[in-house]
N, C-alpha and C positions, 0 to 999 in steps of 0.2 A: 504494500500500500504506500504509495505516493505518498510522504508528508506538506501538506499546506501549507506554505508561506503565512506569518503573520499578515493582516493587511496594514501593519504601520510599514513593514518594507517596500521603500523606491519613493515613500512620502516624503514632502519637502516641508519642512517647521522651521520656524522664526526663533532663533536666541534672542533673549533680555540686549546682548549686548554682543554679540560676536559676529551675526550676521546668518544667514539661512545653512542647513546643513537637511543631509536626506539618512537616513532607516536605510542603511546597506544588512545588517545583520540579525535576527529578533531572536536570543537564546530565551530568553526567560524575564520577565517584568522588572528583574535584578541585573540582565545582561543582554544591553540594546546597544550594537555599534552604530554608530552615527558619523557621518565623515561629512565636513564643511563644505561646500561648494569654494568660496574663495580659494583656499588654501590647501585644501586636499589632505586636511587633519584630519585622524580619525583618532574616535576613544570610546570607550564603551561606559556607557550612564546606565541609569535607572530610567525606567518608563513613566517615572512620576517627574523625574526631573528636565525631561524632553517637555513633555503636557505646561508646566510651569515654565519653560524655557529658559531652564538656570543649567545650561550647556557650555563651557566654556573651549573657546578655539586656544590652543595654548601657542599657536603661530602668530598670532595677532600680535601685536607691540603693543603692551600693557606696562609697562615701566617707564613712568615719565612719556609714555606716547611714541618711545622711539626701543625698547628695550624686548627682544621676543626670547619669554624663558622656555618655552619649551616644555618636553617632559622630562628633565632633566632635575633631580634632586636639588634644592636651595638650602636644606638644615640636615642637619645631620647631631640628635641626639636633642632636638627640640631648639635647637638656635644653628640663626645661619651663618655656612659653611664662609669660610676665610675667602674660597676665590669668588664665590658669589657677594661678599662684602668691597671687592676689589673692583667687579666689575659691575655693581650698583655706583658705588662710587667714582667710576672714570665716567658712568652718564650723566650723576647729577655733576661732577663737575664744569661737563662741556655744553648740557643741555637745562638746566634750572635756572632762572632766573636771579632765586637766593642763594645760589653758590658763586652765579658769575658776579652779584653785586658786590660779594663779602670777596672777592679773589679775582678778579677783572684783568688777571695776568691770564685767563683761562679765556679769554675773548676771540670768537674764531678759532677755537679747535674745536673737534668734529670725531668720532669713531667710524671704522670704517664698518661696512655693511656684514661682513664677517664676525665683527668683533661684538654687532649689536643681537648677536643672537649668543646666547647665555651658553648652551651647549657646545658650540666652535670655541667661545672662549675655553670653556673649562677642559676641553682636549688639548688646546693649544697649549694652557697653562699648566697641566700636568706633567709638561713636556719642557718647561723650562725649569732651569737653576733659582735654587731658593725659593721657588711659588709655594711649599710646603712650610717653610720657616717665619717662625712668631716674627715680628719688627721686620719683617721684609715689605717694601713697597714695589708696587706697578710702576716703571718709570719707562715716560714716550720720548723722553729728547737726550737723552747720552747718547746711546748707539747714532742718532742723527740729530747734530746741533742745528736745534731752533726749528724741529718738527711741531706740530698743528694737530698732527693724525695718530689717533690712537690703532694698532693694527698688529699684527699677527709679525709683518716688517719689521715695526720700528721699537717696539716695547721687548721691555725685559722686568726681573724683578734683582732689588737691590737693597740692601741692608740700610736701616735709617740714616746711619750717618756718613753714607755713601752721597745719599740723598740729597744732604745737607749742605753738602761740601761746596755748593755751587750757590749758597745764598752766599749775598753781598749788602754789607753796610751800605743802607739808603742815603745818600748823598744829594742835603735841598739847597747848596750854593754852588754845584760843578758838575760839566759837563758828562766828564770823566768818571767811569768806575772807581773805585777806592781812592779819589781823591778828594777834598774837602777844602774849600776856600777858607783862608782864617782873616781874622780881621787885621792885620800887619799886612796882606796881599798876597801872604807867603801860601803856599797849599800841602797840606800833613795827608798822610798816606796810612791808610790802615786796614789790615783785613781781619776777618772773624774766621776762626778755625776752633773745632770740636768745643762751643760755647767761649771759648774765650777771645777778646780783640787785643789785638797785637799792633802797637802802634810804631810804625815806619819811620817815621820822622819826619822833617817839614823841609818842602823844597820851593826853589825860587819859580819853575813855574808849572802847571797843570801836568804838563804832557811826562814831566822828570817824575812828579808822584806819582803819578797812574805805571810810569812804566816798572819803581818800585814793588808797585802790589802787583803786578804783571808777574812779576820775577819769583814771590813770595808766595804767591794763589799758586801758581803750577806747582811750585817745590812741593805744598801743604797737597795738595791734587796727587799727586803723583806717591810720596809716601803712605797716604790713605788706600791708593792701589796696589802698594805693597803690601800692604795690611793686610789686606782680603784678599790677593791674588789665589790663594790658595783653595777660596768658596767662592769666589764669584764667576759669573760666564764669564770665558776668556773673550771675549768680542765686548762686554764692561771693559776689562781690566787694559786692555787693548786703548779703547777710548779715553779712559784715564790716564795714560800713559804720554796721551798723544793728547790732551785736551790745550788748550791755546786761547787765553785770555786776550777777545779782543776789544780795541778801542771804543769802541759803540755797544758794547755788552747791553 
């Protein structure tokens, strides 16, 4: 005897919020497969929750509007997992209005299409150096100075004060990175390494103190890569190596 298709299968229902999907499968009122039309997602619901159309497309971009997690685990042991907290947070930095207001250095970067979907990232990132390690950050511009694009490319992960090594004393009277106009006309040179500022000295004109911390920044750059040569991706340690403090920082 022939078994009889359900008659919900090949019907087409309306999600609350994800857009229409059809009845490819009818096991049991507990196990209904349903596949999106947009997207060609499929997932297997309840038959109450089809009727109510509380059906969710997990391709859709639900994170900040631009974020698709997929079926891909976010917690693990009731709080969410570390690279899902990495790659929440490289969206809201480039795509939130309250992160670009509060960090406005993030203005005009972008993730790439690969990276916005949660699953590519978390394979990607299983596969890099340090992405398992406590204090380790997502970083998009070492490997390539003065990148935009968050992407599979150009990111790596790196140890906090790997990270750090590249902030610079904010300077509101001079052109110049690490240099500082004093009131005398003289200009004092100084850079910040592992919390502490180190002050260079005072020269007769801009371009002699900046070249000071120029000199100073790469040395402090360059033994921090000695440091960690030993755990960090060698294409970091590479870039640290070879980093070059320029005029227009």
């Amino acid at each position: 005897m022939v078994k009889q298709l359900n008659p919900m299968v090949g019907k087409i229902y309306q999600s609350n919020n994800c857009g229409k999907f059809k009845v490819v499968e009818y096991n049991s009122s507990k196990s209904v497969v349903v596949e999106f039309l947009d997207t060609e997602y499929r997932t297997t619901v309840q038959k109450t929750s089809i009727l109510l159309g509380q059906v969710r497309d997990r391709l859709v971009p639900s994170l900040y509007g631009i974020g698709i997690i997929g079926d891909t685990p976010t917690k693990e042991n009731g709080k969410f997992t570390k690279l899902y907290n990495a790659w929440k947070g490289m969206l809201e930095r480039c795509y939130t209005e309250k992160s670009l207001s509060k960090c406005p250095t993030y203005l005009g970067c972008s993730v790439s299409d690969n990276f916005k979907n949660f699953t590519f990232f978390k394979e990607w990132a299983e596969k890099q150096v340090g992405s398992d390690k406590d204090g380790w950050n997502l970083d998009k511009d070492i490997l390539v100075r003065g990148n935009k694009i968050y992407s599979e490319d150009t990111c790596c992960f790196v140890p906090q004060e790997v990270n750090k090594i590249f902030t610079n004393i904010k300077n509101t009277n001079s052109g110049l990175v690490g240099a500082n106009k004093q009131s005398s006309g003289k200009y004092s040179a100084a850079v910040k390494h592992k919390g502490k500022i180190y002050y260079l000295g005072s020269y007769a004109t801009e371009v002699a103190a900046f070249e000071v911390y120029k000199e100073t920044k790469e040395k402090f750059v360059r033994e921090v890569a000695r440091e960690y040569k030993d755990i960090i991706d060698l294409r970091v340690y590479n870039a640290l190596m070879n980093y070059k403090v320029q005029i227009n920082n």
